[in-house]
C-alpha positions in Angstrom: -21.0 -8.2 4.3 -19.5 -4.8 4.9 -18.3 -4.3 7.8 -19.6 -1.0 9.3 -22.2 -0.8 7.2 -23.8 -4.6 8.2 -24.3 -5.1 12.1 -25.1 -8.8 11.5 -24.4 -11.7 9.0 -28.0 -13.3 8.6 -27.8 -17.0 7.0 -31.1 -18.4 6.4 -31.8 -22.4 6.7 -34.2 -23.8 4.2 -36.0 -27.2 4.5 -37.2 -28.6 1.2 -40.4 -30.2 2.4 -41.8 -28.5 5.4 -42.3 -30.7 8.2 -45.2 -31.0 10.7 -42.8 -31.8 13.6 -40.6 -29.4 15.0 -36.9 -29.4 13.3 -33.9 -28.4 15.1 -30.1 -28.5 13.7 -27.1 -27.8 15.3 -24.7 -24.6 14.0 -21.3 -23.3 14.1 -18.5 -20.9 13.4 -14.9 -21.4 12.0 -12.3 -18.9 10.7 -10.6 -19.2 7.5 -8.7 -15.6 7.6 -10.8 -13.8 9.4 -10.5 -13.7 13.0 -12.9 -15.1 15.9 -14.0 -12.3 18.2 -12.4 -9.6 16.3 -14.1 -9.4 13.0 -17.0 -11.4 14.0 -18.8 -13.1 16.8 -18.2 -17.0 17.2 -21.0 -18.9 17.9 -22.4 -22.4 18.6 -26.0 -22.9 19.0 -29.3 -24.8 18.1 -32.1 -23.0 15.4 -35.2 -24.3 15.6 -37.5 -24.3 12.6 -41.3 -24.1 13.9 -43.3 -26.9 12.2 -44.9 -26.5 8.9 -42.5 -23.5 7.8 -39.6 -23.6 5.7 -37.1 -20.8 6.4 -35.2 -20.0 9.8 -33.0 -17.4 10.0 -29.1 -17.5 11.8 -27.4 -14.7 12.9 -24.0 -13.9 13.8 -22.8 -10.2 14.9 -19.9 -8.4 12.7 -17.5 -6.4 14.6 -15.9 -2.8 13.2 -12.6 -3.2 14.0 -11.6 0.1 12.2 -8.6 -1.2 10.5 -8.2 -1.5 6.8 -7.6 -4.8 5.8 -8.1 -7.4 3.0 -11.7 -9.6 2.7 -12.2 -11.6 5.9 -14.0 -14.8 5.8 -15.6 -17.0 8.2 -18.0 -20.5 8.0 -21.1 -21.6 9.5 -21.5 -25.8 9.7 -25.1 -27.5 10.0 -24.7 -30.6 12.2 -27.1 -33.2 13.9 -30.5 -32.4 12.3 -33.4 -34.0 14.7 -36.4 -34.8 12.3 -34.4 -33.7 8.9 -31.3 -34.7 6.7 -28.5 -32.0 5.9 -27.7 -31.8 1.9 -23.9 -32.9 2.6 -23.5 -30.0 0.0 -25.1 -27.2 1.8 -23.8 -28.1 5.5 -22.0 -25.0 4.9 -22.1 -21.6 4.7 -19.1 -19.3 3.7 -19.5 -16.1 5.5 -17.2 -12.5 3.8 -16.8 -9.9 5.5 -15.3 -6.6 3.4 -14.8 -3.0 4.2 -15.1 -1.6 1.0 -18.5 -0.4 -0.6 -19.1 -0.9 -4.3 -21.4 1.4 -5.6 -22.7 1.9 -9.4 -24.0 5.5 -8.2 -22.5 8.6 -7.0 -21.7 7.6 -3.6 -20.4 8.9 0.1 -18.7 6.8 2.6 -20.9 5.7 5.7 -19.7 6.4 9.1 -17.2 3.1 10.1 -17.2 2.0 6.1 -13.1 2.4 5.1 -13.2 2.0 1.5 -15.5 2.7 -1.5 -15.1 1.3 -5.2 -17.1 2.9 -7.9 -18.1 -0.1 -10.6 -19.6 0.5 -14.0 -18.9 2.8 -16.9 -21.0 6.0 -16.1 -19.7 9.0 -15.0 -19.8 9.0 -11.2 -18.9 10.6 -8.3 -17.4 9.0 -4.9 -16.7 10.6 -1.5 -14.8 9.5 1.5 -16.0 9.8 5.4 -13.8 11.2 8.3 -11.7 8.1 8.4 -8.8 6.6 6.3 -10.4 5.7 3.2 -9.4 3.7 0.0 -11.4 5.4 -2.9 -11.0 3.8 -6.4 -12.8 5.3 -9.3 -14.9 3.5 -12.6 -13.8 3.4 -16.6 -16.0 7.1 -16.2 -14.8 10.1 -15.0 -14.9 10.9 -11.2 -15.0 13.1 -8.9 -13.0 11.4 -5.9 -12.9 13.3 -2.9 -11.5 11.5 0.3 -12.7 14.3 3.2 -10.7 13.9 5.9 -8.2 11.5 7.1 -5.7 9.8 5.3 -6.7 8.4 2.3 -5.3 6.4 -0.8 -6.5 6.8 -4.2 -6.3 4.1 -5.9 -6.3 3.6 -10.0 -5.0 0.4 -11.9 -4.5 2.5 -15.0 -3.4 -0.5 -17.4 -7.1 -0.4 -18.5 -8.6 2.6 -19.4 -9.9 4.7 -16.8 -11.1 8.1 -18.2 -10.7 11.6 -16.7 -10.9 11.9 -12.7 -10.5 15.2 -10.7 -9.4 14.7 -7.3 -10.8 16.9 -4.3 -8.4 17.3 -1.6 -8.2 20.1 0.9 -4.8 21.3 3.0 -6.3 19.7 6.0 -7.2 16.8 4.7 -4.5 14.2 5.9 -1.8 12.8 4.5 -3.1 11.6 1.4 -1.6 8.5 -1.8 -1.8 7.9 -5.0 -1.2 4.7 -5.6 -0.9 3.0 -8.8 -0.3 -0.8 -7.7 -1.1 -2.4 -11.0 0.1 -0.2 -13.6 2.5 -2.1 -15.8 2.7 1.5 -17.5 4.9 4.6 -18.0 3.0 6.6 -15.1 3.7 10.5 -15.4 2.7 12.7 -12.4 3.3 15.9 -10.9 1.7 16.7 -7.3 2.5 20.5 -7.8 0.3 21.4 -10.6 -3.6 21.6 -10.8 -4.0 21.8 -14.9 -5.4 18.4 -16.6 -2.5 16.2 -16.9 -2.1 13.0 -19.0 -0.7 10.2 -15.8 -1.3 7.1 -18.4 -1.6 8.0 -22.3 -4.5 6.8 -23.2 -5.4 5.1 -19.9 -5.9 8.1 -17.2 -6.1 11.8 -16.6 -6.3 13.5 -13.5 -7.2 17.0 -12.5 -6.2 18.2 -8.7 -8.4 20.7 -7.3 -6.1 22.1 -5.0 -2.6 22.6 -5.3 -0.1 21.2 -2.5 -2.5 19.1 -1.0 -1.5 15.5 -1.8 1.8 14.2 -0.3 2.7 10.9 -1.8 2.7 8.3 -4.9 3.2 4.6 -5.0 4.2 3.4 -9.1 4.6 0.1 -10.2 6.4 -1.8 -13.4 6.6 1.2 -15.5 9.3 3.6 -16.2 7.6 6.2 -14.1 8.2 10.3 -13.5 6.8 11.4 -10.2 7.5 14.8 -9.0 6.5 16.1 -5.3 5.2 19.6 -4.5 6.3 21.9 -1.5 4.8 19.4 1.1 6.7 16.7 2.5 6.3 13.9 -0.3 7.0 10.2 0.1 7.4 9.3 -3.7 8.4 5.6 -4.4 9.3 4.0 -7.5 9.0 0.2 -8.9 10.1 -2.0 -11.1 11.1 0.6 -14.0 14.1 2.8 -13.9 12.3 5.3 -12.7 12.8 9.4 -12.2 11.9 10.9 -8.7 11.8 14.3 -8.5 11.1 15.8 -4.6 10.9 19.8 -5.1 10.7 21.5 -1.8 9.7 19.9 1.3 11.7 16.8 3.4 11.3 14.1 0.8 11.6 10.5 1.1 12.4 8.9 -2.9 12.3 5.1 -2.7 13.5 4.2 -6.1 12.8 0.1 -5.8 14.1 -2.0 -8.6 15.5 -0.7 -11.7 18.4 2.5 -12.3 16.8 5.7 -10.7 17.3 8.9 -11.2 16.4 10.9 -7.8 16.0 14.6 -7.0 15.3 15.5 -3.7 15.1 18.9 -4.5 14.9 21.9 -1.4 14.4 20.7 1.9 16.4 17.7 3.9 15.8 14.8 2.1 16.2 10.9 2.5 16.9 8.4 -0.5 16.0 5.1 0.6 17.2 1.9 -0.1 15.1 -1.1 0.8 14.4 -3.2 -2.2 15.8 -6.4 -2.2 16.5 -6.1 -6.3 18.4 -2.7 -6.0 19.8 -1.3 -9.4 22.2 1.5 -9.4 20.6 4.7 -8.4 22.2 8.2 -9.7 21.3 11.0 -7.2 21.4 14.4 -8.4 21.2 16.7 -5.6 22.7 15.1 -2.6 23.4 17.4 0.3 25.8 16.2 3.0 24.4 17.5 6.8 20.9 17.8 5.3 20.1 14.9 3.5 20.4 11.4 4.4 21.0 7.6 2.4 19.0 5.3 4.5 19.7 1.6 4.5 16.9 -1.0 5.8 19.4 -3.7 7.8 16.5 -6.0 5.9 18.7 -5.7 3.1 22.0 -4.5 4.0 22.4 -7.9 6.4 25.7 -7.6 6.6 25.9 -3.9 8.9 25.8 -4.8 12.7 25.3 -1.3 13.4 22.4 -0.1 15.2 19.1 1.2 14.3 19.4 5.3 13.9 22.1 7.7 12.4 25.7 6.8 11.6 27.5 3.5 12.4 27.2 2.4 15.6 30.1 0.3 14.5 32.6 3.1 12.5 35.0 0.2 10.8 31.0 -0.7 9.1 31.6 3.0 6.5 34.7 3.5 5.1 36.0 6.2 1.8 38.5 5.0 -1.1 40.0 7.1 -3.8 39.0 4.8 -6.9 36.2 2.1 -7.7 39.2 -0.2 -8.1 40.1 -0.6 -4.1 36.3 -0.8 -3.0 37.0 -4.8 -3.1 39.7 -4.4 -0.9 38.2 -2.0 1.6 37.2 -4.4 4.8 34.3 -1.8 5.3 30.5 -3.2 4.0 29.6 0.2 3.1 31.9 2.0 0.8 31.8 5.3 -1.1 34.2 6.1 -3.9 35.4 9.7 -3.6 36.8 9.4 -7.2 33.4 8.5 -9.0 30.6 9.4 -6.3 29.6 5.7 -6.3 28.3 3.5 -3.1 29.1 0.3 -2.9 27.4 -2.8 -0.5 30.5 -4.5 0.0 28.7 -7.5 1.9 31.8 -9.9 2.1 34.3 -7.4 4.0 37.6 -8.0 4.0 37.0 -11.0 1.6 37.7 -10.8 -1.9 35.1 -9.1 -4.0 32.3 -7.5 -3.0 30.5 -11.1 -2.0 26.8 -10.5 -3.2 26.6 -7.2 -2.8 27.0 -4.6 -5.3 27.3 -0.3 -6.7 23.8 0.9 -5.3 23.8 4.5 -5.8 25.9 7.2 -7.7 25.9 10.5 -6.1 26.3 12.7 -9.3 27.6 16.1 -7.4 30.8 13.7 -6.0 30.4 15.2 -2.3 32.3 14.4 0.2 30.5 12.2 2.0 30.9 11.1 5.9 29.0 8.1 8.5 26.7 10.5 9.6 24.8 11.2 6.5 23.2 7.9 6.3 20.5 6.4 8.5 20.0 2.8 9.4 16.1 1.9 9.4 15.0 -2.1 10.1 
C-alpha cells in the first residue's frame, strides 16, 4: 500500500467451498512496526460472507501521516469462524504500508505520495510533488526533477546507473545528493552544470541549473565533493575523503578515515561527530569566522554546555609541542607548534586515555575557546 496514494487496505476472505448457510469470522489488527492509529486504523470486527458466495472483502483505513519513513507493516488475524474452518496457514494477513511509488514509466509524484523509485532499464523520466520527496532513478538515464520542497536524490552507484540530468530550480528547497551505498570513489562538484563523470563507469550526472543543490551524503569510497556558492552541508564516509566548501557557510563532516577539508569563503564549521574519527588536515581554517564543532556524543569527556566556547574554560587549553599534550589536564588540546587537536579524554591522567589527534589545522592559527562549538 502506498500511503497517500491508497485510502484503504482491502483484504479479501475466500472460502473454498461456498456454503449455503451464512459464514461469519472474527477479525483483527496488530502492529509489527507500524503504528496503531497513526499509519493505520485499528480494528476488531465480524465479516459476514452471504451464503453461497465465496469472497468478502475487509477494510482497514491508511492514514497520511506526511512524514518520510521506512515500510510500515501491520497484520490482520481470522478467529472463531461460525459454519467454516480457518486454514491455520492463512489466519493471517500481513498488511505494508510504503510511501514510495515504483514506477516502470515516466512518472510524477501524487499529491501526499513522498517518494518515487523508477525500476527497469528504459530510459525514464521521474518528477517530485510540492513536498519533501526521495526520488531515485533506474539503470536508464533520467530526468529527476524534485519540484519543490526538499528533496534527496538518491543513487546507489556501485551498479551501473547510466546518465541522469537533475532539474532543480533556486527555489526549490534545500535539496541532497545522497549516495548511501556507494562502496566507490564518488567525484562531485555542485558548482558546475557540464556532464560530469560522479562513478566511472557507474554514473553521470548533468545539473540543469547551477547553484541550486546544497548538500552531498558519500559513503565507503575515497570521495571528492565540492560545494558551490550556496550554503553546502557536504559529509564524508568511510574513505579519506576531500571536502571542498567554496563560498557559502559550509558545514564538512569528514566521518571515518583522514580528511582533507576546505571550507573555502564564507564562515565555515568542520564537524566532528563520528565515533571512528581519523585525523583530519584542514586547509583553510579561519579563527572568529569559522568554527570546529564537537558532538558531546563523542567527545564524552567535555562537561561544558551545549553552544560556543567552554562553558568550563580549564575543558580547552594550548601547548607549545605535541610532546606535552599528555600532560595538559585540558580534554581538548591544540598544539600551537604543529596545528594539531588532540581529544585528550583522560585529563590530567597519563596519556591521552582513549582519545586521540583529530584534526590538523594546516595554516597553524592561533587558535582560542571560542572558535569551537559544542553540538549534542
Amino acid at each position: 500500500m502506498v500511503e497517500g496514494q491508497n485510502n484503504n487496505a482491502i483484504l479479501t476472505v475466500t472460502v473454498n467451498n461456498p456454503n449455503p448457510q451464512q459464514i461469519t469470522v472474527n477479525y483483527t489488527t496488530a502492529p509489527i512496526d507500524a503504528t496503531a492509529n497513526v499509519d493505520y486504523t485499528s480494528q476488531t470486527g465480524t465479516l459476514t460472507i452471504a451464503p453461497n458466495t465465496s469472497t468478502a472483502s475487509i477494510s482497514i483505513p491508511i492514514l497520511n501521516d506526511n512524514l518520510n519513513e521506512p515500510d510500515e507493516v501491520f497484520t490482520v488475524t481470522l478467529s472463531n469462524p461460525v459454519n467454516a474452518t480457518i486454514n491455520p496457514d492463512e489466519a493471517i494477513g500481513q498488511v505494508i504500508i510504503t510511501d514510495t511509488l515504483q514506477s516502470a514509466i515516466t512518472r510524477t509524484l501524487p499529491t501526499n505520495v513522498e517518494n518515487l523509485r523508477l525500476i527497469g532499464t528504459n530510459n525514464i523520466n521521474g518528477t517530485g510533488n510540492a513536498g519533501d520527496n526521495k526520488i531515485t532513478g533506474n539503470s536508464g538515464n533520467n530526468i529527476l526533477a524534485g519540484a519543490n520542497g526538499n528533496d534527496i536524490y538518491c543513487f546507489n552507484a556501485s551498479t551501473q546507473l547510466g546518465s541522469d540530468t537533475i532539474q532543480e530550480t533556486t527555489t526549490g528547497g534545500i535539496d541532497t545528493l545522497d549516495f548511501t551505498g556507494t562502496n566507490t570513489a564518488v567525484r562531485v562538484n555542485l558548482g558546475v552544470t557540464t556532464n560530469q563523470t560522479v562513478v566511472t563507469n557507474n554514473l553521470k550526472l548533468t545539473f540543469s541549473a547551477n547553484n541550486t543543490i546544497e548538500n552531498i551524503i558519500s559513503d565507503s569510497g575515497n570521495d571528492r565533493l565540492t560545494g558551490n556558492s550556496l550554503n553546502n552541508t557536504l559529509t564524508g564516509g568511510g574513505g579519506n575523503d576531500q571536502l571542498t566548501g567554496q563560498d557559502g557557510n559550509d558545514s564538512l563532516i569528514g566521518g571515518f578515515g583522514d580528511d582533507l577539508l576546505t571550507g573555502g569563503n564564507g564562515s565555515d564549521n568542520f564537524i566532528f561527530n563520528s565515533s571512528n574519527l581519523g585525523i583530519d588536515a584542514i586547509s583553510d581554517f579561519t579563527p572568529g569566522s569559522d568554527k570546529i564543532v564537537l558532538s558531546k556524543a563523542i567527545f564524552t569527556a567535555l562537561q561544558s554546555i551545549i553552544g560556543n566556547g567552554f562553558s568550563q574554560p580549564a575543558e580547552f587549553a594550548s601547548v607549545a609541542d605535541d610532546d606535552l599534550v599528555a600532560t595538559s589536564s585540558a580534554f581538548i588540546v591544540y598544539s600551537t607548534s604543529s596545528g594539531s587537536i588532540y581529544y585528550n579524554q583522560n585529563g590530567s591522567a597519563a596519556g591521552l586515555g582513549s582519545g586521540s589527534e583529530f584534526a590538523n589545522l594546516l595554516t597553524v592559527p592561533t587558535l582560542i575557546a571560542a572558535d569551537f562549538t559544542l553540538i549534542n
